[in-house]
N, C-alpha and C positions, 0 to 999 in steps of 0.2 A: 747741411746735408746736400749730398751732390747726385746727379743722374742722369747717366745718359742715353741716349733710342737714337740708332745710327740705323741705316737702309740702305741698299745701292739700288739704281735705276737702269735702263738705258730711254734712248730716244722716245720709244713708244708708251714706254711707261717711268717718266724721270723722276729719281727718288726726291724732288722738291712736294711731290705727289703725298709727301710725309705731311705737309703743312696743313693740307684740305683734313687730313683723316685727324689731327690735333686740334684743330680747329685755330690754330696759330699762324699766324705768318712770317714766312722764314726773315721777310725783313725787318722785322719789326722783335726790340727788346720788350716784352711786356712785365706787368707785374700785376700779382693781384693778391689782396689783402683773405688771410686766414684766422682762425681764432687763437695762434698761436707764434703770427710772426706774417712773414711776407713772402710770397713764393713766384721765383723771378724764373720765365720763360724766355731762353735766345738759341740763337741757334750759331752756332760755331762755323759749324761748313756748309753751305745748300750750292748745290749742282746738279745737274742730271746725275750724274754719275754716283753721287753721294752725298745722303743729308743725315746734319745730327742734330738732334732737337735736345737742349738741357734742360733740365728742372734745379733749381737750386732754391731752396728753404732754407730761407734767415728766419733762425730762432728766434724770440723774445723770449727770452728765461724769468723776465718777471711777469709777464704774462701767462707765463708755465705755471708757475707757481701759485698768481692768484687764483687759478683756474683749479687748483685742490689738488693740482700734483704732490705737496708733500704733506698732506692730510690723509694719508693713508688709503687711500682709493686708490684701484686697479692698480696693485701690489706694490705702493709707493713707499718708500719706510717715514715715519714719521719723525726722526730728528730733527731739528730748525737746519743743524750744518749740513745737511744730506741737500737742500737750496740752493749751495751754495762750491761744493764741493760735488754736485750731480756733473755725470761726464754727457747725459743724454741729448741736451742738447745739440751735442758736436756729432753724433750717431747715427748715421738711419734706424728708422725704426717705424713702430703705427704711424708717428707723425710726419715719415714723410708717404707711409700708404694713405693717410686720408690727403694730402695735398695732392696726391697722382687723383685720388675721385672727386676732390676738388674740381680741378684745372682743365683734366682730360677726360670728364665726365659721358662726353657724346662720345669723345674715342673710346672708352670702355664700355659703351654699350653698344658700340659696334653702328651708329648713326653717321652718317655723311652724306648728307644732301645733293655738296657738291661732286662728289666721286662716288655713289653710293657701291659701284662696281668693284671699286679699290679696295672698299670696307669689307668687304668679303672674299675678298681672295688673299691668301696668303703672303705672306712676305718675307723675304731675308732680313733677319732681325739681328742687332749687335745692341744688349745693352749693358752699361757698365757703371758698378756702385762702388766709389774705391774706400768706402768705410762702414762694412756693414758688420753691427754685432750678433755671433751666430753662436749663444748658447747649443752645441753641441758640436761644432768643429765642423771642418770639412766631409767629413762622412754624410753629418747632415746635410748639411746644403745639396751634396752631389743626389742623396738620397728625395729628395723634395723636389727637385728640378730635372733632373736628368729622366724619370720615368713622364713626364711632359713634354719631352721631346727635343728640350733643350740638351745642348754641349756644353756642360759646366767647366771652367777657369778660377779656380778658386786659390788665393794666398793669401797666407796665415802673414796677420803685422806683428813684428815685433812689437815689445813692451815698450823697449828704448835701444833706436839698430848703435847704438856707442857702446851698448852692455848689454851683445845677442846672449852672455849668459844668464840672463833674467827670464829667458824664454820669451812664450809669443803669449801677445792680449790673446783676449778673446771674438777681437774683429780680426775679418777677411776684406781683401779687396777682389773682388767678384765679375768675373764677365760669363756673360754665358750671349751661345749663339744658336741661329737657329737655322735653318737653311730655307731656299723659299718652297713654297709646298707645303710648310709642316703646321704653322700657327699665323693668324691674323692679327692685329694688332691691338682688338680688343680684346682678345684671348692671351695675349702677352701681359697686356696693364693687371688683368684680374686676376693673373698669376701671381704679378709683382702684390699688389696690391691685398691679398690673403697671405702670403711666405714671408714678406717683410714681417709683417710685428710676430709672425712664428719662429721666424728664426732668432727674434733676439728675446722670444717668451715674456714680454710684458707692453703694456699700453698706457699709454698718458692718459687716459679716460677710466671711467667706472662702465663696468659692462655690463650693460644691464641685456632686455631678454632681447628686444628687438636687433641684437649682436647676431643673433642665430639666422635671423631672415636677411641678415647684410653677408653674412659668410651663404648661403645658399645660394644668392642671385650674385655672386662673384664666384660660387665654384663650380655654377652648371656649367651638366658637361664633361669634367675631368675629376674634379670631388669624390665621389661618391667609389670610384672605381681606383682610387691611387691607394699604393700600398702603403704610405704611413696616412692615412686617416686618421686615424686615431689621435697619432700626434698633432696632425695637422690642426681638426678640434677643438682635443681638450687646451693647446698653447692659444688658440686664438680666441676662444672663449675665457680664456685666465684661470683654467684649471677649475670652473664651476663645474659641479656635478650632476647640477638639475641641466644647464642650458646642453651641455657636451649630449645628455643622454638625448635631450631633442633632437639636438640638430644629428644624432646617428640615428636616432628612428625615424629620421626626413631621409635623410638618403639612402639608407634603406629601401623609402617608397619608391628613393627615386634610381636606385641601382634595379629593382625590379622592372618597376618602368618601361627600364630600355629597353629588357628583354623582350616589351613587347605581348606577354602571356596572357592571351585572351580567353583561355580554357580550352580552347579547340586542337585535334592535334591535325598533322599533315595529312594522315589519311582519313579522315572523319568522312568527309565528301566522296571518296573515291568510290565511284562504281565501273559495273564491265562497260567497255568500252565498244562492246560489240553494235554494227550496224545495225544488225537483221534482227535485232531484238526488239520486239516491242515496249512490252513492258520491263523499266531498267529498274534494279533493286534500290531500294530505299536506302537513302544516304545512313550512316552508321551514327553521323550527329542528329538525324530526325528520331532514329529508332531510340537513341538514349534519351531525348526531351522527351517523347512519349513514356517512352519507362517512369522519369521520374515524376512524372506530373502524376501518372497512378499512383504511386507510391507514396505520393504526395496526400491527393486525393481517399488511401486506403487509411494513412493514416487520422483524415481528418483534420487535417492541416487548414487554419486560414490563414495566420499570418507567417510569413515565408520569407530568409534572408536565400540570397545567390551570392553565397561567398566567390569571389573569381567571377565575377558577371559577364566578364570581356567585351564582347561587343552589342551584347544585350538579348542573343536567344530567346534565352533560356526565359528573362525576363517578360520578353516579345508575348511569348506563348502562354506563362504561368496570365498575362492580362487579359488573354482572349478568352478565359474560363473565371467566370463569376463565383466559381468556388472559392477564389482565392483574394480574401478583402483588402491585403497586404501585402504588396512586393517589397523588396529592398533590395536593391543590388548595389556589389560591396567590389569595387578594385583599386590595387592600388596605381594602376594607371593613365592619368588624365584624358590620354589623348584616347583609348578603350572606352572611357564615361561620356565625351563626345561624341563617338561614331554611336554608340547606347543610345545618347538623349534624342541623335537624330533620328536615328533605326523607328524611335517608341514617338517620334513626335513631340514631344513632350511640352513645347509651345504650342501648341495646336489641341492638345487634349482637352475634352469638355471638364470642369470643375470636379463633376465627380470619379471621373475615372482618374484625371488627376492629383487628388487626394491618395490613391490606390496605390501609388509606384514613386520611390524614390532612389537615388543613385547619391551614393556619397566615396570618398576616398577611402579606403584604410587598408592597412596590411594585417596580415591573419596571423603574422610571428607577433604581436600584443595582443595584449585585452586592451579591449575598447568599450567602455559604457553602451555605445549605441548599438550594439548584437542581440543585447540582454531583450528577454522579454517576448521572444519569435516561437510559433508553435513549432517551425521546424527552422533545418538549416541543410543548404545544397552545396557541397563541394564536386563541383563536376572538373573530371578532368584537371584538377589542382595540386595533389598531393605529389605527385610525380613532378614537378616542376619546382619542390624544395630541394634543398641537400639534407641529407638522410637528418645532420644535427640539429636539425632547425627547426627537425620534424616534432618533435616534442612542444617545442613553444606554439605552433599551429593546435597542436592536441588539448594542450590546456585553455589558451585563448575562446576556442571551440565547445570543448565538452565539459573545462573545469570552473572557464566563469562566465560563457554565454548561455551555456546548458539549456537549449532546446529541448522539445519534447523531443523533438526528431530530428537526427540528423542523416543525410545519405549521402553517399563517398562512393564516385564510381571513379576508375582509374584502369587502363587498359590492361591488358593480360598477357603477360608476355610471350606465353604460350603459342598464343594466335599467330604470332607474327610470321612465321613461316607459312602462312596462307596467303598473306601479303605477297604476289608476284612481284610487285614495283620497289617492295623493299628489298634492299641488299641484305643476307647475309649478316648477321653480330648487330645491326645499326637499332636505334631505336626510331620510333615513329615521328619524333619531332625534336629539333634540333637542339630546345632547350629545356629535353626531358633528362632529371641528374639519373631517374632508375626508373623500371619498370618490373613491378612484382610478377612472379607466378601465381596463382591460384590458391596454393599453398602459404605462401609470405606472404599474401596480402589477406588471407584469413588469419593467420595466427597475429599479424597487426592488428586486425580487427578489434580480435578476442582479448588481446592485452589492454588495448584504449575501454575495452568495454568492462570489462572487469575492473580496473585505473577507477572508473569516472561514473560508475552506478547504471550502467549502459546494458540493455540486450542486444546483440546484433542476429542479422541473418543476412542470406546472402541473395542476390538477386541475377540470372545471366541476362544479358542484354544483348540481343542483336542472335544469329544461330548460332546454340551451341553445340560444337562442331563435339563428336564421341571420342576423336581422341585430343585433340589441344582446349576443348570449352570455348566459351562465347567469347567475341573482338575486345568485348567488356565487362569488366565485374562491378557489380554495383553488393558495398550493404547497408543495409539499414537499419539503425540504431534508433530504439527506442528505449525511453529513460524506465529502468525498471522498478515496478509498482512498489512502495514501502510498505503497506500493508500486505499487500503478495509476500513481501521478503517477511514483513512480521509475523502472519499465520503459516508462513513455511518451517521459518526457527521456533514457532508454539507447535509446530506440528512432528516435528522432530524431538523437541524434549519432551513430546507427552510418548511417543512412540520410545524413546531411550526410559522413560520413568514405567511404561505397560513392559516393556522388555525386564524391566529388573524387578517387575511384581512376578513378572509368570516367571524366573528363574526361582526367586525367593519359594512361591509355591510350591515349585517342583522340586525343590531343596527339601521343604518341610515335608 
């Protein structure tokens, strides 16, 4: 198996510059020993002008073999003559992606001591694989690479070019380019490195789960947001059903993430900007923490989740009132749970108050064991920052198997927004809100979830509400409706339906 990583230079920065970030020297042939053969590093051309760095892996086929290749693991067929008569050896494939994480280890993780400057700047990338198996033909390949940024070159080999009427294998000989500006070079390897054993849909190994945590710290970054995901996935994990669903409820976390959604929107903050005022109006995110902490508080609430915590508010505040014995704040964004733990201190906090507050990851499209069990539950400023379809899986996660006593859901009003001066016309208040209800839509969602999920709602305005558009914000809140209430209601009604058909009966006789 063959490969190559070509660059061009000039003086200031000359593409020998290739050697530092591979950790190779262009003069020097190396080799170095794998679990499956030998993997020979040289370099064809170095100059300023233009360096190309090969990888070439020498199979051992009986090393393949004793290693349980044809014992039926990681989709191996189990005939004796499938050993012997196997073409994979001769293929790119997993085996030569684990030699690329092998070899170029530091270069794929984007480390370079001696250039660390190089290691993060982009480059003019040329690499070329003249024998790669691409279960699903050129559509695929273009389709995997080309939304990454790459310029794909893709030819189809004949079976045998003496008898072009046999047709074509099913390898391609593959170049793809890149220009500089677009990809670094450890962004290039981690590319190579996931899309090899996808494009040829099987692996020389057993894929067990730890498969899912090697595919995630090779696709951060471009993963989560490429449109065949899915394929991407379910081929690299070997079509398992349990790992595939993980590593999509990972990026998931981690497609959210990016967005950044801290609960807060653009104009939360925004007050008159007037000099001569004294006293300025209270920010529109104070007045809703005050709202929900009452509500909180009305309901009786000690133990409290902060679905959507973002930067930690909301949590900030639920700590500074002793009513409340148990915080938990729930996002799915790492770097949000950071600026949180720093916000709250949370190294610094005495034993007991530390016991009080905890911050974990998760996303609100599952159910999650650790929800269960809260008197209430806060979605502030969250629901609007799903897509409408997705809204359902938040609903059940929520109300059908965390089931709080209380949950409260405030979400702007669409109404309002032409009070808003600063906002334009049609826009919504933040950049990565999919909708914003009216007053109306967001009661009759209400009223649906609550009826759905054993729920009373009511409705709460926050902030002034204005007589003709209503408050900046709607809040309701949902309380779990009493089963005894609902039981002496339906005893109360069929004694009233059985006294109804005695006084007719009477007034019959």
């Amino acid at each position: 198996m063959f490969l190559t990583i070509s660059t061009s230079g000039t003086p200031d920065s000359p593409a020998t510059d290739l050697g530092f970030l591979l950790h190779k020297h262009p003069e020097k042939a190396q080799a170095f020993s794998t679990s499956y053969g030998t993997a020979h590093v040289l370099y064809p051309e170095a100059s300023e002008e233009r360096c190309t760095a090969a990888l070439l892996l020498e199979v051992d086929p009986v090393a393949l073999v004793r290693r349980g290749k044809g014992k039926g693991r990681g989709g191996a067929p189990d005939a004796a003559l499938a050993q012997y008569v196997n073409d994979r050896p001769y293929a790119a494939s997993s085996l030569l992606a684990v030699a690329l994480s092998a070899v170029f280890s530091s270069a794929m993780r984007g480390v370079c001591n001696a250039r660390p400057e190089r290691a993060r700047r982009p480059l003019p990338l040329r690499i070329e694989v003249p024998a790669l198996p691409a279960r699903g033909g050129a559509d695929l390949v273009r389709g995997l690479f080309e939304p990454l940024g790459w310029t794909v070159a893709v030819t189809r080999i004949p079976l045998d070019e003496q008898f072009p009427e046999w047709g074509d294998s099913r390898y391609v000989h593959l170049v793809l380019d890149v220009p500089d500006g677009k990809l670094t070079l450890g962004e290039a390897l981690r590319h190579l490195y996931v899309l090899l054993p996808v494009l040829d849909d099987a692996k020389h190994y057993w894929v067990s789960p730890d498969e899912v945590d090697k595919l995630l710290r090779a696709g951060e970054g471009w993963l989560a947001d490429h449109p065949e995901q899915k394929v991407i996935t379910s081929r690299y994990l070997a079509r398992r059903w349990s790992l595939t669903r993980e590593a999509t409820q990972r990026l998931e976390l981690a497609r959210l993430a990016e967005a950044d959604d801290t609960g807060v929107d653009d104009l939360d903050n925004a007050v008159d900007e007037e000099s001569d005022t004294e006293e300025k109006p209270v920010p529109l995110a104070v007045l809703r923490r005050e709202a929900i902490i009452a509500a909180l508080a009305g309901a009786g609430a000690g133990r409290v989740l902060d679905l959507g915590c973002g930067q930690g508010q909301l949590v900030q505040a639920l700590l500074k009132d002793t009513r409340f014995t148990e915080i938990a704040g729930v996002d799915v964004s790492m770097r949000a749970l950071t600026v949180a733990s720093r916000r709250l201190k949370l190294d610094r906090l005495g034993e007991r108050q530390a016991e009080r507050v905890k911050l974990f990851q998760g996303s609100l499209a599952y159910t999650d064991k650790r929800l269960k069990g809260y008197d209430a539950a806060v979605l502030s400023e969250i629901i609007e920052h799903l897509d409408l379809e997705r809204l359902p899986a938040l609903e059940y996660a929520v109300f059908g198997s965390a089931r709080p006593r209380t949950v409260l859901v405030t979400t702007p009003n669409v109404e309002y927004n032409v009070r808003w001066e600063t906002l334009p016309a049609g826009h919504v208040r933040h950049g990565d809100h999919r909708f914003e209800w009216t007053r109306e839509e967001f009661r009759d969602w209400a009223a649906r979830v609550a009826e759905r999920h054993g729920y009373d709602v009511e409705f709460v305005p926050v902030g002034d509400d204005d007589p003709e558009v209503g408050p900046p914000t709607q809040m309701a809140v949902f309380t779990q409706a009493d089963k005894n209430e609902k039981n002496e209601k339906n005893d109360m009604s069929v004694k009233c339906d059985a006294n109804a058909k005695t006084t007719k009966e009477v007034q019959a006789a």
